[in-house]
C-alpha positions as CSV (number, residue, x, y, z in Angstrom):
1,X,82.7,143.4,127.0
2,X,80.5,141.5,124.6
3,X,82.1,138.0,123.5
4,X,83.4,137.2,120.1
5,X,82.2,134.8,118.2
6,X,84.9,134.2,115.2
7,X,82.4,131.5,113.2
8,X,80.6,134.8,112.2
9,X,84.0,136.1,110.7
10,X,85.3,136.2,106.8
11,X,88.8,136.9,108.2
12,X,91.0,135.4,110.8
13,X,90.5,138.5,114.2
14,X,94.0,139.6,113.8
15,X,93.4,140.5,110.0
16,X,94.4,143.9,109.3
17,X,96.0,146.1,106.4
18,X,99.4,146.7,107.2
19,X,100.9,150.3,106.6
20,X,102.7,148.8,103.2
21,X,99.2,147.9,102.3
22,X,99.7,144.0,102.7
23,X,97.7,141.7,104.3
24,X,98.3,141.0,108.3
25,X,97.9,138.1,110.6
26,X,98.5,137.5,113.5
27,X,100.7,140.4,113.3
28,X,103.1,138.9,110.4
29,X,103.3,140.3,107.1
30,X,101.5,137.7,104.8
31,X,103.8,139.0,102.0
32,X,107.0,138.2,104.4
33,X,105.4,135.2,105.3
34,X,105.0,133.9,101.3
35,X,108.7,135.0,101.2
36,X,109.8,133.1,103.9
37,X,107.7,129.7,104.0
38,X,107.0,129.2,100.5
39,X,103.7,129.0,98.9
40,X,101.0,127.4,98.9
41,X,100.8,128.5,102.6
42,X,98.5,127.9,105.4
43,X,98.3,129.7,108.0
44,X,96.5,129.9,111.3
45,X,95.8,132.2,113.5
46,X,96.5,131.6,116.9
47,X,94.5,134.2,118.9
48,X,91.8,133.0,116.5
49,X,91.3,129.7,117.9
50,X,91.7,130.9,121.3
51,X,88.9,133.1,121.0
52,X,86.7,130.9,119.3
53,X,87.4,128.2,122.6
54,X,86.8,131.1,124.8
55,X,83.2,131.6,123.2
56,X,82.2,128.2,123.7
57,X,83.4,128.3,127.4
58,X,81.4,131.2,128.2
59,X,78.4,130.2,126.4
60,X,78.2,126.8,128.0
61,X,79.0,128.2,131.7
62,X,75.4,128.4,132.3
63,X,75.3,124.5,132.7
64,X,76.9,123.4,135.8
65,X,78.6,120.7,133.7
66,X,79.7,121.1,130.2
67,X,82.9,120.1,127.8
68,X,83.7,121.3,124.5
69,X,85.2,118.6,122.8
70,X,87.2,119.6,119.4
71,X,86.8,117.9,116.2
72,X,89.8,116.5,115.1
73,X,88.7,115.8,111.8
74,X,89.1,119.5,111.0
75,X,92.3,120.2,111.9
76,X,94.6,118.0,113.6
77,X,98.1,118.2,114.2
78,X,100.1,117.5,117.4
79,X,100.4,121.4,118.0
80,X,96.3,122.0,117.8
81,X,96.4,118.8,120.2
82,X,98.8,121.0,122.7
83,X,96.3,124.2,122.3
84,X,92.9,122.5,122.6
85,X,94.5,121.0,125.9
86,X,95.3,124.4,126.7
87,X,92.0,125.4,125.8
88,X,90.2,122.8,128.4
89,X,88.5,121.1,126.0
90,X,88.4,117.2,124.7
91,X,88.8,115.7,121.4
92,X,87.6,113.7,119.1
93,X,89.3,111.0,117.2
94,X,88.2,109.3,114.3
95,X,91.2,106.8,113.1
96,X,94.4,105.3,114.4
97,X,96.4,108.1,113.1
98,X,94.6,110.7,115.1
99,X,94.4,108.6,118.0
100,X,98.6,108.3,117.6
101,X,99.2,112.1,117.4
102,X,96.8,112.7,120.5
103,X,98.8,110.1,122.1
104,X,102.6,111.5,120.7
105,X,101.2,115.1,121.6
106,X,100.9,113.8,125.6
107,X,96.7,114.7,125.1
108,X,95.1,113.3,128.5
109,X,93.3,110.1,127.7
110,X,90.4,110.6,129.5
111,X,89.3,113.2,127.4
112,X,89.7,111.4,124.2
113,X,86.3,110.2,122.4
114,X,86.7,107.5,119.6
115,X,84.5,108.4,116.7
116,X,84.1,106.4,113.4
117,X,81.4,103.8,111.4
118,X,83.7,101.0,111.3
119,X,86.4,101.0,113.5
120,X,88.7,98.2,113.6
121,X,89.6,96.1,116.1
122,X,92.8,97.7,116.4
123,X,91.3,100.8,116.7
124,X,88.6,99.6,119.3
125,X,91.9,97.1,121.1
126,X,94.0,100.4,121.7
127,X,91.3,102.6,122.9
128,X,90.0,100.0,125.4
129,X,94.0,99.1,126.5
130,X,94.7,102.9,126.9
131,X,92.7,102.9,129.9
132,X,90.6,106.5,129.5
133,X,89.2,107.6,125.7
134,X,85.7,107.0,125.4
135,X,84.3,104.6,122.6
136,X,81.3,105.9,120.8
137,X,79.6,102.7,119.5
138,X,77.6,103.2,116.1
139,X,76.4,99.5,115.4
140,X,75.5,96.2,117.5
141,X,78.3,94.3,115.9
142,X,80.4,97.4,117.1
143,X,79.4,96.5,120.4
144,X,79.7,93.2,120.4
145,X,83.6,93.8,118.9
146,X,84.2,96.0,122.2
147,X,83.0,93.2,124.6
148,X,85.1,90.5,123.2
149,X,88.3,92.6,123.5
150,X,87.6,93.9,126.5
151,X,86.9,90.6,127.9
152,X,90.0,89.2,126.4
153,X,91.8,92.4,128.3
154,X,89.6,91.2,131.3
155,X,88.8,95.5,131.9
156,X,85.5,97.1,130.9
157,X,85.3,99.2,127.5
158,X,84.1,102.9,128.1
159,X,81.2,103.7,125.4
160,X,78.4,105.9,124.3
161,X,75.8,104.6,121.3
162,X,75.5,107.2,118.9
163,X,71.4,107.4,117.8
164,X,69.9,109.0,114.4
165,X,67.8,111.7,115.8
166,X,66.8,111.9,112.5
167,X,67.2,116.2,112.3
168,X,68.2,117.3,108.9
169,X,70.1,121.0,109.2
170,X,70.2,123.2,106.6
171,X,73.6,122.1,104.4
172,X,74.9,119.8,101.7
173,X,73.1,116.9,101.5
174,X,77.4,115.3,101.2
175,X,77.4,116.2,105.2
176,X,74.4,115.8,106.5
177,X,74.9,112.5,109.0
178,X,71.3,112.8,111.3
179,X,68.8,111.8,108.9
180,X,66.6,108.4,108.7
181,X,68.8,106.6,106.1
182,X,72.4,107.6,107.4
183,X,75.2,105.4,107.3
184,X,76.3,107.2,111.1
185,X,74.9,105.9,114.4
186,X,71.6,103.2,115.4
187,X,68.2,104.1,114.7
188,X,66.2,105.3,117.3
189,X,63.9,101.6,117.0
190,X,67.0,99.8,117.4
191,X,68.3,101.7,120.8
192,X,66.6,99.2,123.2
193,X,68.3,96.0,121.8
194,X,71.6,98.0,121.8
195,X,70.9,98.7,125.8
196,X,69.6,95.2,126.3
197,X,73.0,94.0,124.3
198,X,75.1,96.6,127.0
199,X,73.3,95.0,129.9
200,X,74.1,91.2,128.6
201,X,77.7,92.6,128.5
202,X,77.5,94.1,131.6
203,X,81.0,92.9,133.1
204,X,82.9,94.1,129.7
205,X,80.7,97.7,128.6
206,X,80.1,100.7,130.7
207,X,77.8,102.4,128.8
208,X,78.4,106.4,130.1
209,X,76.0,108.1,127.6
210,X,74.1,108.8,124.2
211,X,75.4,110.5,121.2
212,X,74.0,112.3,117.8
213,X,75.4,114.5,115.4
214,X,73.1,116.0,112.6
215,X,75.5,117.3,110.0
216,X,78.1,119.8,109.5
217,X,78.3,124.0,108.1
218,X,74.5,124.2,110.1
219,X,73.8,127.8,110.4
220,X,70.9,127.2,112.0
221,X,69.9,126.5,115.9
222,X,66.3,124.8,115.9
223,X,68.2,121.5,114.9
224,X,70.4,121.3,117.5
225,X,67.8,122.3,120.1
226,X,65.2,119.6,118.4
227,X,68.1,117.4,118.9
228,X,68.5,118.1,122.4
229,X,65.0,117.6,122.9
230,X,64.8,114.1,121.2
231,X,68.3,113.1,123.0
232,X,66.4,114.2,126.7
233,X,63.5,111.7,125.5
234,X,65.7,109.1,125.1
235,X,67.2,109.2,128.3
236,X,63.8,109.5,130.3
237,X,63.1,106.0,128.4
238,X,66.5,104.6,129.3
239,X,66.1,105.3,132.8
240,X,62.4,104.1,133.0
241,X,62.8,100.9,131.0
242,X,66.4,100.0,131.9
243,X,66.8,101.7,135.4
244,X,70.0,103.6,133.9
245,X,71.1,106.7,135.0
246,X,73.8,107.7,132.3
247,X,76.3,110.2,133.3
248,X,77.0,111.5,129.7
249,X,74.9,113.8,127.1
250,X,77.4,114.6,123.9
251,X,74.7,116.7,121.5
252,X,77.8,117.2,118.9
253,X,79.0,119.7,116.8
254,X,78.3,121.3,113.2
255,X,77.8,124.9,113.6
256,X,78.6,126.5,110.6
257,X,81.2,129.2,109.4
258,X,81.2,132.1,107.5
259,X,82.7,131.5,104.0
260,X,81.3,134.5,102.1
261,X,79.0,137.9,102.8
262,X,76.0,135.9,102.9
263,X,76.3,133.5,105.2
264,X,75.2,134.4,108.4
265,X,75.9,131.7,110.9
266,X,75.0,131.5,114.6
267,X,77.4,132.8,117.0
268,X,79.2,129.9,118.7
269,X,78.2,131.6,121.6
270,X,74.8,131.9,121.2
271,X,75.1,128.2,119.6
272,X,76.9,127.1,122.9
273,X,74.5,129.1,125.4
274,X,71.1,127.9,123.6
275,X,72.3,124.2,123.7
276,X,73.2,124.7,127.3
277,X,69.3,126.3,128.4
278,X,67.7,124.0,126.6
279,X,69.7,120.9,127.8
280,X,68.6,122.2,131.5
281,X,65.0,122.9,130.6
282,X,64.5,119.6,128.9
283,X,66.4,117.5,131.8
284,X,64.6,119.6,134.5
285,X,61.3,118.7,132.2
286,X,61.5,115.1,132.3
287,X,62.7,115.0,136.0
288,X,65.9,113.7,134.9
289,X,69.8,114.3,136.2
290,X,71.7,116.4,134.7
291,X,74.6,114.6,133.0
292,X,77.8,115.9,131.9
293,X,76.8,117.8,128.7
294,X,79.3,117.1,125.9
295,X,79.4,119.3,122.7
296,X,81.5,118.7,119.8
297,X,82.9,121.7,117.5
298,X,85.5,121.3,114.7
299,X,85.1,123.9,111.8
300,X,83.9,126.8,113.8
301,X,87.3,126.7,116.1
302,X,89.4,126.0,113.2
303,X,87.6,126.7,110.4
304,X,88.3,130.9,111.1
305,X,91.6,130.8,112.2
306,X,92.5,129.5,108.5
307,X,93.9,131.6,105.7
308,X,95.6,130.2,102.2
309,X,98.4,132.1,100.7
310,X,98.5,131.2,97.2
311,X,101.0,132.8,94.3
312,X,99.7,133.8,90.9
313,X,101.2,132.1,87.9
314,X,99.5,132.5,84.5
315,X,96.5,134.6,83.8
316,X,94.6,134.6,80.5
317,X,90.9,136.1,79.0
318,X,89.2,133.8,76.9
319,X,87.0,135.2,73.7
320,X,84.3,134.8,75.7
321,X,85.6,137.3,78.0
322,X,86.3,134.8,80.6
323,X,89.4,135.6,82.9
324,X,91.6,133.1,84.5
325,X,94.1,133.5,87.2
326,X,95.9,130.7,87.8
327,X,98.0,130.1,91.1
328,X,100.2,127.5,92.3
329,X,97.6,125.4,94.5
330,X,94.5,124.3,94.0
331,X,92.3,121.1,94.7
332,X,94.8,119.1,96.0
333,X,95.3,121.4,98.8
334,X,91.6,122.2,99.2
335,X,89.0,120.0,97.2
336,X,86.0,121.3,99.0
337,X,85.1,123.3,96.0
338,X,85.2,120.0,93.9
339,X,83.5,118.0,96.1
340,X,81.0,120.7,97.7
341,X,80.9,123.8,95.6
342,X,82.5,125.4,98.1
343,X,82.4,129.1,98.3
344,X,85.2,131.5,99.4
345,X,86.3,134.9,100.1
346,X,89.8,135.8,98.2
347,X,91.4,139.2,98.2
348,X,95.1,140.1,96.8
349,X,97.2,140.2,99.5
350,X,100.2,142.1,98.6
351,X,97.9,145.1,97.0
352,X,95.1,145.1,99.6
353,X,94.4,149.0,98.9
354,X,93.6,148.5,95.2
355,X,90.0,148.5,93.6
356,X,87.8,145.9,92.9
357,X,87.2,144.7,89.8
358,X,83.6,145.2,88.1
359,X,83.6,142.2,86.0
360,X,84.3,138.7,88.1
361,X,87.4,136.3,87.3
362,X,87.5,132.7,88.2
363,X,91.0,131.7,90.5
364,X,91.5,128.2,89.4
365,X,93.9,125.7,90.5
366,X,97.4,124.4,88.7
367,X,96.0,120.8,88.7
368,X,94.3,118.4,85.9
369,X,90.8,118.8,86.7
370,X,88.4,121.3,84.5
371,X,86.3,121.5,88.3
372,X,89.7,122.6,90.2
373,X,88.4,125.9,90.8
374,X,89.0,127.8,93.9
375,X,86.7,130.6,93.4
376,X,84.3,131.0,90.3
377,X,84.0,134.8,90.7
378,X,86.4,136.8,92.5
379,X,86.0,140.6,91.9
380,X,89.7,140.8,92.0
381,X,92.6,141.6,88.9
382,X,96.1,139.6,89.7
383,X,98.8,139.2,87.5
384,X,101.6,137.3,87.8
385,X,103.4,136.9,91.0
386,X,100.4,138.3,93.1
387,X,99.6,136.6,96.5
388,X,95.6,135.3,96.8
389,X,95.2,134.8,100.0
390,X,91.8,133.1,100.7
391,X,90.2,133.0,103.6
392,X,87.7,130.7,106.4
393,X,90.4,127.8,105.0
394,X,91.3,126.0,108.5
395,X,88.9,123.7,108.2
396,X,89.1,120.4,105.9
397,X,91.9,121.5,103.9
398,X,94.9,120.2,105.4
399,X,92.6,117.1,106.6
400,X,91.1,116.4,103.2
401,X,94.4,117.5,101.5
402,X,96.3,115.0,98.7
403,X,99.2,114.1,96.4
404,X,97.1,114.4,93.3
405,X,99.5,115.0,90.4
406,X,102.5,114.2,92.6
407,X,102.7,117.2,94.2
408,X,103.3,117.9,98.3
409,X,101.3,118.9,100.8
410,X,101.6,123.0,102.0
411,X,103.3,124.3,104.9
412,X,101.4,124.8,107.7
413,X,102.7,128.1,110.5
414,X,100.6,129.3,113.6
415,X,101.1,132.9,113.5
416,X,100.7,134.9,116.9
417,X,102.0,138.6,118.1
418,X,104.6,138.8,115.2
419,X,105.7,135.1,115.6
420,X,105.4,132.4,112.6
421,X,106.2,129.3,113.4
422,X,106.1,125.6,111.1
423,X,103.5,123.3,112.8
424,X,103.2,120.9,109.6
425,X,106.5,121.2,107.2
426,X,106.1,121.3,103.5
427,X,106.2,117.7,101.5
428,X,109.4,118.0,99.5
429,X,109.8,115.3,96.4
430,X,112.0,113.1,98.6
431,X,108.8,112.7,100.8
432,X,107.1,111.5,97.3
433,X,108.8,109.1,96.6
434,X,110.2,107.8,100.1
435,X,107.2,104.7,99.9
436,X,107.9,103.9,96.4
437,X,109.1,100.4,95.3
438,X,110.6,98.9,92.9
439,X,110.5,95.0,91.6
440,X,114.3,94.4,90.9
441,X,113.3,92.7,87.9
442,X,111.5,96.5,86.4
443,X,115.5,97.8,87.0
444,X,117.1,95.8,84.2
């Protein structure tokens, strides 16, 4: 039974037309769900996910040792911390707050990697005291923070160095990390006083392996495998001019989604199985080891599973012969169009049955932005009170979501065999206001 790869995916793999002609997920009614839950709505897709994990797994079981570790910049709740456990796969933290929802959500703590370009001490202080997440170091002085606090614990601080392998993939220039002149990881000339800084430190770091990530919504595999090649290089020098063996190869994440027709993304299994053969060829090459391979996917687990249920409000065709359908969400709940030029796939989920439209219409958000546009041309006609539902959403939405114009944040459900259940509740107005204060002398 060939694998699925959901990455290469416009809709969630539950998605179907139900016999009223609405839009499915996960076996729920999207039109029920809108009903029930309120809109703006997003909502996952269980099975989704699941297959998207299973993917990976299989394409990485050619290497004798290999972890996916999930993204948590995506997507990160303390119920996606509960199914990437179930999943067998790590995560990766980038901030406090992330850390604290691994940590509420009982996530083991050896399987925790601490990301980040300036973490603070208190960031750095709780990893090292929790006694298992990894610390991926991305500057000297980074280093040097982690052996003072771990010397002031009197325990050793568990780290990788993240490198710029300097492999530019094929996406916004916004999200690529791996190039020459990124503010992410050391360069490659500066690895060997990082190492000699490690072994001057040798009572306070453990230094368990290398790190690089090249970028984000890649759709490409030659940069990865470059990367894997440049990464294997690095180790053969680390062992021959500092007699280290390091345990740990984490080659990252970034695999891309699909977001429209014309993306054509590789498979995460392919991705995953590629990364895998050419990690053994390269170690095998070089006569090296074979450490613990380490690969780190965020969008093209979540990214899938991710639909947005919005209602239509106003619509309106300007002289120009412009249309306009306006629904109730918008940039605040997803500002990759604003920030990216994000593209999307939007269909009307409550008449999925009716024709497309000839002539294109732009859905554009309810906030105070001429650029809050969801999706400049959607072959769609909506009037009021439709449900858009837009698809490939689980991915940097809720993460990158905001207040702007004093609104709350959507509603988050996981949907799975008929079953919708609240994994993120809807901000209400109370939860507005609950950090406001006022000087007693403004009351008078």
């Amino acid at each position: 039974m060939p694998v699925v790869s959901p990455n290469t995916l416009i809709m969630p793999v539950t998605a179907k037309v139900n016999g009223n002609g609405h839009l499915s997920i996960g076996a729920c009614d999207t039109v029920e769900l809108a009903k029930r839950f309120g809109t703006p709505l997003w909502v996952m897709d269980e099975e989704t996910i699941l297959q998207a994990g299973r993917a990976l797994k299989e394409g990485l079981s050619v290497y004798p040792n290999a972890r996916g570790l999930y993204a948590g910049k995506a997507f990160l709740c303390m119920a996606m911390c509960h199914l990437v456990r179930r999943m067998g796969m790590g995560l990766d933290v980038v901030s406090e707050g992330e850390m604290y929802t691994a940590q509420q959500a009982g996530f083991p703590k050896d399987l925790i990697y601490v990301h980040g370009n300036n973490k603070s001490e208190s960031e750095i202080r709780n990893a090292i005291v929790s006694a298992g997440p990894k610390i991926v170091i991305d500057s000297l002085s980074e280093l040097e923070m982690c052996a003072r606090v771990a010397c002031e614990l009197k325990t050793r601080a568990k780290v990788l160095i993240r490198v710029i392998p300097d492999v530019e993939p094929d996406t916004h220039h916004h999200i690529v990390t791996g190039h020459a002149t990124s503010k992410f990881g050391v360069p490659l000339d500066e690895l060997d006083g990082i190492i000699d800084a490690v072994t001057a430190n040798i009572k306070q770091i453990e230094l368990l392996g290398l790190h690089a990530h090249i970028g984000s919504q890649s759709k490409e595999l030659e940069p990865f495998l470059e990367t894997v090649d440049i990464l294997a290089d690095l180790y053969k020098e680390t062992k021959t001019k500092h007699g280290l063996d390091l345990p740990l190869l984490d080659v990252g994440g970034g695999l891309g989604i699909t977001y429209i027709e014309a993306d054509k993304p590789a498979p995460i299994y392919q991705w995953a199985r590629q990364v895998a053969e050419r990690t053994l060829s390269a170690f095998k090459e070089r006569r090296l080891d074979l450490p613990e391979l380490l690969v780190e996917p965020g969008r093209s687990i979540i990214g899938p599973a991710g639909t947005t249920i919005y209602t239509v409000g106003h619509t309106k065709k300007l002289p120009d012969g412009t249309d306009y359908i306006a629904v109730d969400g918008g940039m605040a709940d997803n500002p990759r169009p604003i920030t990216y030029g994000a593209k999307y796939t939007p269909v009307v989920a409550n008449r999925m049955t009716s024709a497309s439209s000839k002539t294109p219409a732009a859905i554009v958000g309810r906030y105070c932005e001429s650029g809050d546009i969801i999706v400049e041309e959607a072959y769609l006609t909506a009037q009021t009170g439709d449900l858009i539902a837009v698809f490939a959403t689980g991915a940097y939405n809720y993460s990158m979501a905001s207040n702007y114009n004093r609104t709350g944040r959507p509603a988050c459900v996981l949907v799975r065999e008929g079953q919708a259940e609240i994994i993120i509740e809807r901000e209400n107005n109370d939860d507005l206001i609950s950090k406001d204060r006022v000087p007693e002398r403004l009351k008078n």
